[in-house]
Every structure is written in C-alpha cells, then in structure tokens.
VMD Tcl script that draws the C-alpha trace (Angstrom):
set ca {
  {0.00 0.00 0.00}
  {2.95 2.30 0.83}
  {4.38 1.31 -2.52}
  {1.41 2.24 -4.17}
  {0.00 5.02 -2.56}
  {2.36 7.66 -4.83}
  {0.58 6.71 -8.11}
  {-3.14 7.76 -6.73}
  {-4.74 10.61 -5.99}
  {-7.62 11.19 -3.54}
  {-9.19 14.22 -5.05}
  {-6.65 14.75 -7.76}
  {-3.56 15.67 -5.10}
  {-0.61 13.61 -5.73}
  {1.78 15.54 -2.65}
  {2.26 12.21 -1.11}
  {4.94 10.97 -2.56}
  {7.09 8.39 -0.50}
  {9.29 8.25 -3.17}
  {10.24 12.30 -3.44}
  {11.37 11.52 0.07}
  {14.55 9.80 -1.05}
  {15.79 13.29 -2.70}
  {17.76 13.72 0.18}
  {20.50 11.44 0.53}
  {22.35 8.16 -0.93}
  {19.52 6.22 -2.24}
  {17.75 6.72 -5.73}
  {14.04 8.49 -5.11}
  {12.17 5.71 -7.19}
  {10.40 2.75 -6.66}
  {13.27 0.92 -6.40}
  {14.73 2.93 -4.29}
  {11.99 2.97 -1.70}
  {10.99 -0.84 -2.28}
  {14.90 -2.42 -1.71}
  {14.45 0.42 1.60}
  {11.28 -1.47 2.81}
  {12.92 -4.78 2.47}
  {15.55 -4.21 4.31}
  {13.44 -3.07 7.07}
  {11.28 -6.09 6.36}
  {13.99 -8.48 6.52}
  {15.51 -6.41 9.30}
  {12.92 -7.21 12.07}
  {12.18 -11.21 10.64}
  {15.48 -12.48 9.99}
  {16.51 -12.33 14.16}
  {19.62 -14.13 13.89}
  {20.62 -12.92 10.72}
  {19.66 -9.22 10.53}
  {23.22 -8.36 8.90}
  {21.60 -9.82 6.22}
  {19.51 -7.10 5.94}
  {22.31 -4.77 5.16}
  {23.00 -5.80 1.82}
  {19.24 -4.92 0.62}
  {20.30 -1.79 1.09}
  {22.92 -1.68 -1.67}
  {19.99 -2.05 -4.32}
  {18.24 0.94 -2.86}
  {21.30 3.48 -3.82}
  {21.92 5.72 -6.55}
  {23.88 4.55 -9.54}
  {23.57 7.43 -12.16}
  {23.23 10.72 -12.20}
  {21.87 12.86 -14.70}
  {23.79 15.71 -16.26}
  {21.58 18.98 -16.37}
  {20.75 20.64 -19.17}
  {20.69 24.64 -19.38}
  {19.63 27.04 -21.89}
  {22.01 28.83 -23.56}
  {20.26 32.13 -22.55}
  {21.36 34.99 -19.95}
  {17.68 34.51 -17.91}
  {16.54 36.96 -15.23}
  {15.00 34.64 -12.14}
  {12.98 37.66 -11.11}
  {11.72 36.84 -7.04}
  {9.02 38.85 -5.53}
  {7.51 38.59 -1.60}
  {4.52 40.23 -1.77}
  {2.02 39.19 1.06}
  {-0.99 37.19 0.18}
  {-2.88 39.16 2.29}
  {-2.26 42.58 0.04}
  {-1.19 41.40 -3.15}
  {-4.87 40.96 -4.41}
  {-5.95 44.63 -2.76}
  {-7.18 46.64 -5.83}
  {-5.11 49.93 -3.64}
  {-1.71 48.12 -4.19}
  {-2.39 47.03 -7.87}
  {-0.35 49.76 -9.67}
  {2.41 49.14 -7.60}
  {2.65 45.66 -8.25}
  {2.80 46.46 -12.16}
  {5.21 48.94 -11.39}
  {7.41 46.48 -9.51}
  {6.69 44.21 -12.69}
  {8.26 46.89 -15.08}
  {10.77 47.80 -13.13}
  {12.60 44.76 -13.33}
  {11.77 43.78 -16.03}
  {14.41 47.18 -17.19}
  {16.39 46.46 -14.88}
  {16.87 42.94 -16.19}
  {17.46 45.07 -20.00}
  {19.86 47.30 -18.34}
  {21.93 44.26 -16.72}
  {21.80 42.74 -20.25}
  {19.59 39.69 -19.99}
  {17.85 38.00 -22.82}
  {15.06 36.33 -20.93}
  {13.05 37.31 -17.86}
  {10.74 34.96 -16.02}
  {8.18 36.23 -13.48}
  {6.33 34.78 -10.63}
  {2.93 33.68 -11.37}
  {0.35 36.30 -10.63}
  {2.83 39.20 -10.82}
  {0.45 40.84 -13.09}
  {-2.37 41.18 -10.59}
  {-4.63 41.52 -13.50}
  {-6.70 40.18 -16.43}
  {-3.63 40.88 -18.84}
  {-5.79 40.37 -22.12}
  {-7.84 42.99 -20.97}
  {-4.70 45.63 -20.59}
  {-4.76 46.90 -23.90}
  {-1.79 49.60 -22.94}
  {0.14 47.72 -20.77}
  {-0.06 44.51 -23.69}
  {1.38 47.14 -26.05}
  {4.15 48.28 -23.94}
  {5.03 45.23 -22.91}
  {5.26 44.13 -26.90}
  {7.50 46.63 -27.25}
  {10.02 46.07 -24.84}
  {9.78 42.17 -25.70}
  {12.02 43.60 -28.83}
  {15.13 44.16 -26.40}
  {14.42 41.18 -23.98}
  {12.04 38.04 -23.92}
  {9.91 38.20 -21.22}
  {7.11 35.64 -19.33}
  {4.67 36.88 -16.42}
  {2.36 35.46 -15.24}
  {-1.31 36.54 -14.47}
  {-5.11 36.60 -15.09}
  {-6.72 36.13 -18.45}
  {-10.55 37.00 -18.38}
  {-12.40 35.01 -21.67}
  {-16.14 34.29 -22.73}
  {-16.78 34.81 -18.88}
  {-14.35 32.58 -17.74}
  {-11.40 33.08 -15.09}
  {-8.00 31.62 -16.29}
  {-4.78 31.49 -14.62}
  {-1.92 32.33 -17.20}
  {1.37 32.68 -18.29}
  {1.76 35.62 -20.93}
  {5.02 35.05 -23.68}
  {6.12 38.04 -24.66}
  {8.72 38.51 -27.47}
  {10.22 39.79 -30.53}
  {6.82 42.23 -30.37}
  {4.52 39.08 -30.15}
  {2.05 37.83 -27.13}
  {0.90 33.89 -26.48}
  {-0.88 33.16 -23.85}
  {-0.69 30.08 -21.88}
  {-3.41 28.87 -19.48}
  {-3.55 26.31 -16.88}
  {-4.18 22.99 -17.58}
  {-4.04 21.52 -14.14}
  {-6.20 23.12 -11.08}
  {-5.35 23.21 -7.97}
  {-8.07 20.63 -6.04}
  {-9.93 22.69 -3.41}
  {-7.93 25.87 -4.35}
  {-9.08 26.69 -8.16}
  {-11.74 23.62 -8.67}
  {-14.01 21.49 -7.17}
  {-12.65 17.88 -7.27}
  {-16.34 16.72 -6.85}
  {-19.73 16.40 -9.11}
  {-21.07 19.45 -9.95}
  {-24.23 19.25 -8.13}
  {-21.99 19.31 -4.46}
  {-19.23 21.39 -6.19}
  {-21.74 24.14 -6.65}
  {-22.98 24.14 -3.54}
  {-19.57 23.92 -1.81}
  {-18.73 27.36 -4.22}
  {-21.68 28.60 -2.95}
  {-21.91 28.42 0.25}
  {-17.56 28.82 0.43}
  {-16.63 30.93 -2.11}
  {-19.64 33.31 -2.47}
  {-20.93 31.47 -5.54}
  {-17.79 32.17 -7.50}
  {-17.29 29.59 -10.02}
  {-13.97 27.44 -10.80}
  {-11.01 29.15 -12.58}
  {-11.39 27.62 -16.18}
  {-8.31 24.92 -17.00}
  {-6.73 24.46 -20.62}
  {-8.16 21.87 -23.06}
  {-3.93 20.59 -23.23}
  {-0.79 21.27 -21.64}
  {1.23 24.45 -23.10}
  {4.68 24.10 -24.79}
  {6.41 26.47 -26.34}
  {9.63 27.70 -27.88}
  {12.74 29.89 -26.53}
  {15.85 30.35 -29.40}
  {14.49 27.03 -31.09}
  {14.42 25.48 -27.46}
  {11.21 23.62 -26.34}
  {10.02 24.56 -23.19}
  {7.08 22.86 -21.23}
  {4.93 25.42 -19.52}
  {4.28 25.49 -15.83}
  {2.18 27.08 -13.30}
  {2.49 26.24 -9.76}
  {1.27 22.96 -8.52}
  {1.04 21.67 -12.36}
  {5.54 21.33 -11.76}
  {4.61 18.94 -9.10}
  {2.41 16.90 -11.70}
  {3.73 13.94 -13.74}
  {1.69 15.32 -16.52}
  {4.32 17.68 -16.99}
  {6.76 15.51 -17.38}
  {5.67 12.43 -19.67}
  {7.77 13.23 -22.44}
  {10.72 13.44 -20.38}
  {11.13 17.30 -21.75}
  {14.66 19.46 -21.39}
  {13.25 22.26 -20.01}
  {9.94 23.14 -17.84}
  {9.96 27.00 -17.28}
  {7.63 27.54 -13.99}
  {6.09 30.30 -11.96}
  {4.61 30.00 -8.71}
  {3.01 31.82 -6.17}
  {4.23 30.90 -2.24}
  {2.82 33.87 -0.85}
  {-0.66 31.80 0.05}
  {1.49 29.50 2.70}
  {3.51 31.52 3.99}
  {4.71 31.37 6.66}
  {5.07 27.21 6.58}
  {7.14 24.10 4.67}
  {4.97 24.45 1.73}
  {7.73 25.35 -0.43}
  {10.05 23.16 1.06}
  {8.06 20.35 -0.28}
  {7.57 21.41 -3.58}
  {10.85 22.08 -3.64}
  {11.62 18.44 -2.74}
  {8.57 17.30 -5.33}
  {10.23 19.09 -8.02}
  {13.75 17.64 -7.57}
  {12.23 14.17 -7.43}
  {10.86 14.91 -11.06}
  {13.90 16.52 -12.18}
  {15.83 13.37 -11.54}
  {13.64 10.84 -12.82}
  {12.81 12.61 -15.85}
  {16.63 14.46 -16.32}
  {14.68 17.72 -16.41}
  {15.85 21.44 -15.91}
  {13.11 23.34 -13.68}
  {13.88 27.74 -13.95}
  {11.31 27.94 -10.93}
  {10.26 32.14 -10.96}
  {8.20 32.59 -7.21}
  {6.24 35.00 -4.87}
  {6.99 34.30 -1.17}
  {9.64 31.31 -1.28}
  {13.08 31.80 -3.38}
  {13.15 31.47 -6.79}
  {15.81 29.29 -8.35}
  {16.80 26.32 -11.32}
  {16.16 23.36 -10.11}
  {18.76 20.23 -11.87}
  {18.56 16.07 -11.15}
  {19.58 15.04 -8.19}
  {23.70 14.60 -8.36}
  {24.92 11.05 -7.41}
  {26.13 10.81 -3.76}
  {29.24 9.40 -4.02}
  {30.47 12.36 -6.74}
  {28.82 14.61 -4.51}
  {30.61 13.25 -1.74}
  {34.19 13.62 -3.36}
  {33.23 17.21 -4.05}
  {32.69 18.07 -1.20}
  {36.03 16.73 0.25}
  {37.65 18.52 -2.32}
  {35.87 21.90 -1.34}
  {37.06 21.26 1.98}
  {40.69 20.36 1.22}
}
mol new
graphics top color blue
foreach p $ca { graphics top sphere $p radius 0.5 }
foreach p [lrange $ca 0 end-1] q [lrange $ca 1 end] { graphics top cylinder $p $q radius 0.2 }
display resetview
C-alpha cells in the first residue's frame, strides 16, 4: 500500500509521494529505491539471527547514475518577488505591483539579460484585458524576452496564465491543471456548486486548458508550468529538457509548503533528467537540476574542503 500510494490521488492531489522523500540522501528516489528500503526493514525485524543480512538490501536501494543537467544557452533573469498574500490581491496596491513588474523587467534590460521569467500572478490583473500595458510590454519584448504570469478574463471565464512576450509578439498560456480545493471542485457538480456557494460566495472554478502548453525559446522547447502543475507527472511524460515555472508561495507563507515542492520538483527533475527555472512570490526562486549522485557529490565536497 505504501508502494502504491504515490501513483493515486484522492481528489486529484498527488503531494504524497514516499518516493520524493529519497531526494535527500544516498539512495535513488524511485520505486526501487523505496521498495529495496522497505525490504531491508522487512527483513531487518524477521530475519533475528541474521539481521546483517539485511544490510546488503540496502545496496539495491542506492543511486547509480546521475543525470547531467541541461541549461539554456540564454542569460535569464530569475525575477523573485515577496509580496504578502494578504495585500497582493488589494485593488489599492495594484499599480504598484505592475510597477514592480516593469521595473525589473528594465532592470533585467539594463543588466543585459535576454530572458526574464516572473512569478505567477505578478500581473495582478486580467492581462488580455490591458490593452496599454499589452502594447508596452510588446515593445520592450524587442530588447528582452519576457514571461509573467497573471489573469486572463475570456467568454466569462477566469484563467490562470502565463503571458510570452517577445520579438513584439504575445501567447498566452493557461492552466491545464487546477489546484483541487484551491481553483476547482474535485467533486460532481451538483456538491461542487454548492460547496462554491456556500464557500466561495458562488464564484465559479477558474477555467483549466483543453492541453498542456509548450512552447519555444531560441528554437528550445520549453514545457509550460504554473504552480502545482511542476509537481504533476503530466508535466513531465515526455521526459522534456526544459519546464519553465512560476509560482506563487505567498498563500502559505509562513510554513514548509515550499520546502516540499521544492523536494517534489527535484524528485521529477531526476527521474525525468529535467531542468526546472522555478520564478516565485513568497519562497526563493531558483533552477532546479537532477539530483547529483552521492558518491560524486561526496568527493566534491572533500575537495571543497581540502
């Protein structure tokens, strides 16, 4: 059951992962990793003479490869924001937040970087709908790529987006993969409108994507990602490259919610020898590679030292 229980989801949330828990460490974060682990405890408590048995189980539970990380050839602006939850949707602080938004999105010109990747939500606002701000935006996608992400309001339906901007073009990107409880119902729509209802003030569920969203950077294919969708394997069944994310941390914080998405999306990383550029609000922002094999690790370290 413990074996099992990463592969289904109550409600469509697939955060407990045995497996991701390996990350840390010697042993390889799959299900061999974790099943040789259980056998040795297994063995470990019947085998009462004989326990050193045991020990040698152990051996097919470590990490044998690693991975070598890919990275795009591109000078990319990580932009982080901390903006608290409990302003950042406060129609007072609005212009600010766009002005944060612009800001460093010249500063990033300025410093000479090609690409700049925002936090989701940094545009707190239906960005389809900002006729100006889409044209100036266009216009400085000429002297630097740039992805935000924010709101996209469509044949009255709520989306949560990523916006492309470059070379004086805009694609949009919307989410293909809700959060359960957070942007949809996981029930049947006779309870899931009355949970809205009586919950959410009759407010309906954000509107997902027929498809996940790829795209392409410099003839690079990148696989689109918008917070708890980089936790999903969905993401990552073609084993892509590159998955360019944006999140927004501000909702949990503060607690270890990052921490274990963090962990989620290394375990993903490795098994699928993916390159994560994670862009957040609240929690730090960073590129997340596969796991590096422990005993290399190891040696660097001692090297580092000496």
């Amino acid at each position: 059951m413990l074996l099992s229980v990463s592969y289904f989801y109550p409600f469509n949330f697939n955060w407990l992962n045995l497996e991701a828990t390996l990350v840390i460490g010697i042993f390889e974060p799959n299900l061999r990793g974790l099943g040789f682990i259980f056998a040795f405890i297994i063995a470990y408590y019947s085998l009462n003479k004989f326990k050193f048995i045991s020990i040698f189980l152990l051996i097919f539970a470590l990490q044998f490869k690693q991975n070598v990380p890919n990275l795009l050839p591109l000078k990319i602006y990580l932009a982080n924001t901390n903006i608290n939850q409990e302003i950042k949707w406060k129609n007072e602080y609005r212009n600010d937040q766009i002005k944060q938004v612009l800001n460093l999105i010249n500063k990033a010109i300025m410093d000479g970087y090609e690409f700049i990747i925002l936090p989701e939500n940094a545009i707190v606002s239906y960005v389809n709908l900002e006729l100006n701000l889409m044209q100036y935006l266009k216009e400085k996608s000429h002297n630097i790529g740039i992805l935000t992400g924010g709101l996209a309001y469509e044949n009255d339906f709520i989306y949560n987006s990523a916006f492309l901007f470059k070379d004086g073009d805009m694609k949009r990107f919307d989410k293909f993969i809700l959060v359960p409880f957070g942007e949809e119902i996981p029930l049947p729509t006779f309870i899931k409108n009355f949970v809205n209802k009586i919950f959410f003030k009759g407010a309906s569920d954000i509107k997902s994507a027929k498809n996940l969203s790829t795209y392409e950077i410099n003839g690079f294919k990148i696989t689109n990602a918008i917070c708890y969708e980089v936790t999903r394997p969905e993401i990552y069944a073609n084993n892509p490259d590159f998955v360019i994310a944006i999140s927004n941390n501000g909702w949990f914080m503060p607690s270890t919610e990052p921490n274990l998405q963090r962990l989620l999306i290394k375990y993903y990383a490795t098994k699928h020898a993916t390159t994560i550029y994670h862009s957040v609000n609240g929690s730090k922002s960073e590129i997340i590679t596969p796991k590096k094999m422990w005993i290399k690790e190891f040696i660097m370290q001692i090297k580092s030292k000496s």
